[in-house]
C-alpha positions as CSV (number, residue, x, y, z in Angstrom):
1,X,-3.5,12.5,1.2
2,X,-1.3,10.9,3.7
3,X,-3.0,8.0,6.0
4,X,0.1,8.4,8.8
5,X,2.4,5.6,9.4
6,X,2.4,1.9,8.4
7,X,4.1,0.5,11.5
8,X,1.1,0.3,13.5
9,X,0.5,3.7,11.9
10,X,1.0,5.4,15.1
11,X,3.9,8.0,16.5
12,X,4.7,11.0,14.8
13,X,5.6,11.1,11.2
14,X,10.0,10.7,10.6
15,X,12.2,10.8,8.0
16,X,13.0,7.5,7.8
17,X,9.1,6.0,8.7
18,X,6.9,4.5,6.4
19,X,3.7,5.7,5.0
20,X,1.3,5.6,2.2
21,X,0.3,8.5,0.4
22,X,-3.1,8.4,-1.3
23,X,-4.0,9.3,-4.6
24,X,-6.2,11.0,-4.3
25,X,-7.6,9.9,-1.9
26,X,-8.8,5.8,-0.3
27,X,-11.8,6.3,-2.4
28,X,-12.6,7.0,-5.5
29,X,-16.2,8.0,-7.9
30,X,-15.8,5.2,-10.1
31,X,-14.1,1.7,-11.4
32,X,-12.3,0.8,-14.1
33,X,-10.8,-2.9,-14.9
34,X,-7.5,-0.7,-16.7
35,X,-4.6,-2.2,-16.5
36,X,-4.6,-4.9,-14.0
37,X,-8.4,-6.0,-14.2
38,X,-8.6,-7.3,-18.4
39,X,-9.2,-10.2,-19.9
40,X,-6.8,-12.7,-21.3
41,X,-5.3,-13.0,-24.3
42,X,-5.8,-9.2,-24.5
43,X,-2.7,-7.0,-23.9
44,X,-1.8,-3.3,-23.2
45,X,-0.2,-0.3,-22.2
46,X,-1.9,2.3,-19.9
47,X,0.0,5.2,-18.2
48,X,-1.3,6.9,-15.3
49,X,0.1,10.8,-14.0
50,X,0.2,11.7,-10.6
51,X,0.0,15.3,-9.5
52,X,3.3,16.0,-7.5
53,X,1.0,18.2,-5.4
54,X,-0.6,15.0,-3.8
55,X,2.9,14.3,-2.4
56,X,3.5,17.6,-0.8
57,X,4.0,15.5,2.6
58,X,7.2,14.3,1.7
59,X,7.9,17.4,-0.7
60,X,12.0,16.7,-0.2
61,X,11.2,13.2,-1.7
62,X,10.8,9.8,-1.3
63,X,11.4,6.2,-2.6
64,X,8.3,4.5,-3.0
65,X,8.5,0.9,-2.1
66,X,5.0,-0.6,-3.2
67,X,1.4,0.4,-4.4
68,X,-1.9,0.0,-3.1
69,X,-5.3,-0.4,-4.6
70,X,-8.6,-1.2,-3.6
71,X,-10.9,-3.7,-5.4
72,X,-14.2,-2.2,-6.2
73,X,-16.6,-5.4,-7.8
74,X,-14.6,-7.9,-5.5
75,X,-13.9,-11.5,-6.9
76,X,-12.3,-13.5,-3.8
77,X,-10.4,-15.1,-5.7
78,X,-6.9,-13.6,-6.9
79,X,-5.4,-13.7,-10.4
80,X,-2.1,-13.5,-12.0
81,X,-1.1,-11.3,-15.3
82,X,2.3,-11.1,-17.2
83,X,3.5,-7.6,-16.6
84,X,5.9,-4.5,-15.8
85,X,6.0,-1.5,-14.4
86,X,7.7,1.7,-15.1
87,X,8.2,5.1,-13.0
88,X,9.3,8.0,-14.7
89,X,8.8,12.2,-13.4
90,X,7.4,13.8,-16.4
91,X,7.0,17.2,-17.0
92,X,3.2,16.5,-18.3
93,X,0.5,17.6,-16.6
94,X,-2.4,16.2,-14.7
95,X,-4.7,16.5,-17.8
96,X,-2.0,17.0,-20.6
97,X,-0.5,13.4,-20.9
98,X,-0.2,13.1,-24.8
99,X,-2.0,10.5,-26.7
100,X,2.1,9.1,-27.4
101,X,3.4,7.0,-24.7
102,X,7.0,8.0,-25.6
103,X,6.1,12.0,-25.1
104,X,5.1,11.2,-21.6
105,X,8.0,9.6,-20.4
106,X,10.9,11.0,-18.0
107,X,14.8,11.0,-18.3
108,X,14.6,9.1,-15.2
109,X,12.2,6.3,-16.5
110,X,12.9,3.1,-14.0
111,X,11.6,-0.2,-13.9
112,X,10.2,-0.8,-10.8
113,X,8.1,-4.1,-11.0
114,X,10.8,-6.2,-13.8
115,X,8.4,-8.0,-16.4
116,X,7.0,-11.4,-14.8
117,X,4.1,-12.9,-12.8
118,X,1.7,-10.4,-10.9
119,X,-0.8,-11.3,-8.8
120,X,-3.2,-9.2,-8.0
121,X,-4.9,-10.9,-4.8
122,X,-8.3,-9.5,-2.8
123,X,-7.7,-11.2,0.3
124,X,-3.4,-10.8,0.0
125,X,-2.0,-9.5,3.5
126,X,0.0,-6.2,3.9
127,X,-2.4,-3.9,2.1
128,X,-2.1,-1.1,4.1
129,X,-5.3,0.4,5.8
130,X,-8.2,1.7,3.2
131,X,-6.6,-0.9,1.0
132,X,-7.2,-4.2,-0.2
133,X,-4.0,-5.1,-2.8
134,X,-0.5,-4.7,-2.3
135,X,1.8,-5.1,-5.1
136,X,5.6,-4.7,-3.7
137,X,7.6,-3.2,-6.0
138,X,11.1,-5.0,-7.1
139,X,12.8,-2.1,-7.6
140,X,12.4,1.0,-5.7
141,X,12.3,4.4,-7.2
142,X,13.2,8.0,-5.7
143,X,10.6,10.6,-6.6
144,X,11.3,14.4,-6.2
145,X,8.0,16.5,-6.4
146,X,10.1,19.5,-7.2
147,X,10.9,17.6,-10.5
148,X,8.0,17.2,-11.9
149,X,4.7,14.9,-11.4
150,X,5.0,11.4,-11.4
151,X,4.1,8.4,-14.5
152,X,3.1,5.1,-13.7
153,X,3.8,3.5,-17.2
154,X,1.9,-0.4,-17.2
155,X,2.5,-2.9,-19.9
156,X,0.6,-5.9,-19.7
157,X,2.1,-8.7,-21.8
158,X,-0.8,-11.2,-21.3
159,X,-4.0,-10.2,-19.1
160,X,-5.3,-12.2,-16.0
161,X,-5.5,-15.7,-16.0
162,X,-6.1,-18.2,-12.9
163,X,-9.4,-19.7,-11.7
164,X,-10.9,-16.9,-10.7
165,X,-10.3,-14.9,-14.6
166,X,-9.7,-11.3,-13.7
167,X,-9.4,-9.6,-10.5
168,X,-12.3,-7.5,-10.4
169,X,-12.8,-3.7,-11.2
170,X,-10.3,-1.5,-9.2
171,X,-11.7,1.5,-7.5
172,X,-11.2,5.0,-9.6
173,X,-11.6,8.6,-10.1
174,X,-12.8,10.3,-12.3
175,X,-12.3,14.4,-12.3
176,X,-10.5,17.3,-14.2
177,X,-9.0,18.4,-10.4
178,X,-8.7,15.0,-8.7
179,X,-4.7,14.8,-9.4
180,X,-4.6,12.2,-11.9
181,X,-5.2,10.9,-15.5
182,X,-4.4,8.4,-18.4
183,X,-3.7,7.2,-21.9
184,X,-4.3,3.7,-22.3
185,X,-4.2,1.5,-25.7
186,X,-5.4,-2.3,-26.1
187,X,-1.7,-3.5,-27.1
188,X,1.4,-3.6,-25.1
189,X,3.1,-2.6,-28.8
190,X,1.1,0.4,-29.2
191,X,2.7,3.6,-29.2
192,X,-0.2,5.9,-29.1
193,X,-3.5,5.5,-27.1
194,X,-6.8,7.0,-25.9
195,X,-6.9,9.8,-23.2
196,X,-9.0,10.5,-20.5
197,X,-9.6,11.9,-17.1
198,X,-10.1,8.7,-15.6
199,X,-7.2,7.2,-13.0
200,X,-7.0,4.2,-10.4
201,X,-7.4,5.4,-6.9
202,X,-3.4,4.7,-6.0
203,X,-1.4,4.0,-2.3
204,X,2.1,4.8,-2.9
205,X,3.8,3.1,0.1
206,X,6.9,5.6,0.6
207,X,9.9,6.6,3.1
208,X,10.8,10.3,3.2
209,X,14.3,10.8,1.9
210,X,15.7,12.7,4.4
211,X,17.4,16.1,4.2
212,X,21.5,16.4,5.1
213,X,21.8,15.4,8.4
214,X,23.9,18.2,11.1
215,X,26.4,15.5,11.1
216,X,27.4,15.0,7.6
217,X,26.5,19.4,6.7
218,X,29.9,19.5,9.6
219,X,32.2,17.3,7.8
220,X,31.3,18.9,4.5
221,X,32.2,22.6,6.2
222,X,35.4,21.1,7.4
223,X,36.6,19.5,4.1
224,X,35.7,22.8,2.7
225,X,37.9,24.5,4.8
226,X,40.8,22.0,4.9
227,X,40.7,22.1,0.9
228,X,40.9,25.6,1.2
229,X,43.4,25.6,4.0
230,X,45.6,23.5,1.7
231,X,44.8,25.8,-1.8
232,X,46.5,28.3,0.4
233,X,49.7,26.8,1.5
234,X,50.4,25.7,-2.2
């Protein structure tokens, strides 16, 4: 699902505006406090699949820039967690993650939030509309849905912590055809877990990676034919 653009969020859609593509959808059937919503000391790993289907709007690609959730038991007060956050495109599908973290995994696995303090905050500014937390990723990552669907890999070192404990239960879904699942374990060490159908209803902030512009398809052609032009006269 894609909510248009988040400049204003108005104007026709471009290949080089913003906008957030929901998965699957701004609201979900259910909550669930995995992986940003647990208790300290407890840590853990929990990775999430995304159906590349969901991103058939910017089917050439895109780097995705931040995430988006919403909070669905709301605690006003925000909270902070040691964690990280890895991308990957794996070839698993949206209800085959295996039950080992490393089998899910892509050659392309990235770390796009580096291991530190993560504040997950109800009333933060910049959640985009239909959401209510923004986390901005530190390092971007470029996802091809032609390649396969896309892993969300969390490790939380040390749960929430602050004066308001954990953030509240984030809004889910929960459905063998709503474009997403999990396998979760209560240990950032771990390196099997538990499966289920169950995934966190997900904004992926993104900008369309645009195709070969007319400009740079000409200067390819006419290096082709100078190298060629040259090839000759040798």
């Amino acid at each position: 699902m894609i909510l248009g653009l988040w400049c204003g969020f108005q104007g026709q859609y471009s290949t080089h505006a913003q906008g957030v593509i929901a998965v699957p959808g701004t609201v979900g059937n259910t909550e669930s406090n995995l992986p940003f919503s647990y208790n300290t000391p407890i840590s853990l790993r929990c990775q999430q699949v995304y159906n590349a289907s969901a991103f058939s709007s910017a089917s050439q690609g895109c780097r995705i820039t931040a995430l988006a959730f919403n909070i669905w038991s709301r605690n006003v007060l925000a909270s902070s967690q040691d964690a990280q956050i890895d991308f990957s495109t794996t070839s698993r599908s949206e209800n085959g993650l295996s039950t080992t973290f490393a089998d899910n995994v892509g050659s392309d696995d990235t770390v796009v939030f580096a291991r530190g303090l993560l504040t997950i905050d109800p009333e933060g500014p910049g959640a985009p509309p239909g959401f209510s937390v923004l986390i901005q990723l530190t390092n971007p990552f470029i996802y091809r849905p032609a390649n396969g669907n896309l892993l969300m890999d969390v490790r939380i070192f040390q749960g929430a912590t602050g004066a308001g404990g954990p953030p509240g239960d984030l809004d889910a879904s929960d459905g063998l055809a709503d474009g997403t699942s999990r396998v979760y374990a209560f240990s950032v060490g771990s390196t099997a877990g538990t499966a289920d159908t169950i995934g966190l209803v997900t904004g992926f902030v993104v900008t369309p990676v645009p195709e070969p512009g007319t400009g740079v398809l000409l200067l390819v052609g006419l290096l082709v034919v100078l190298l060629l032009r040259s090839t000759c006269r040798a």
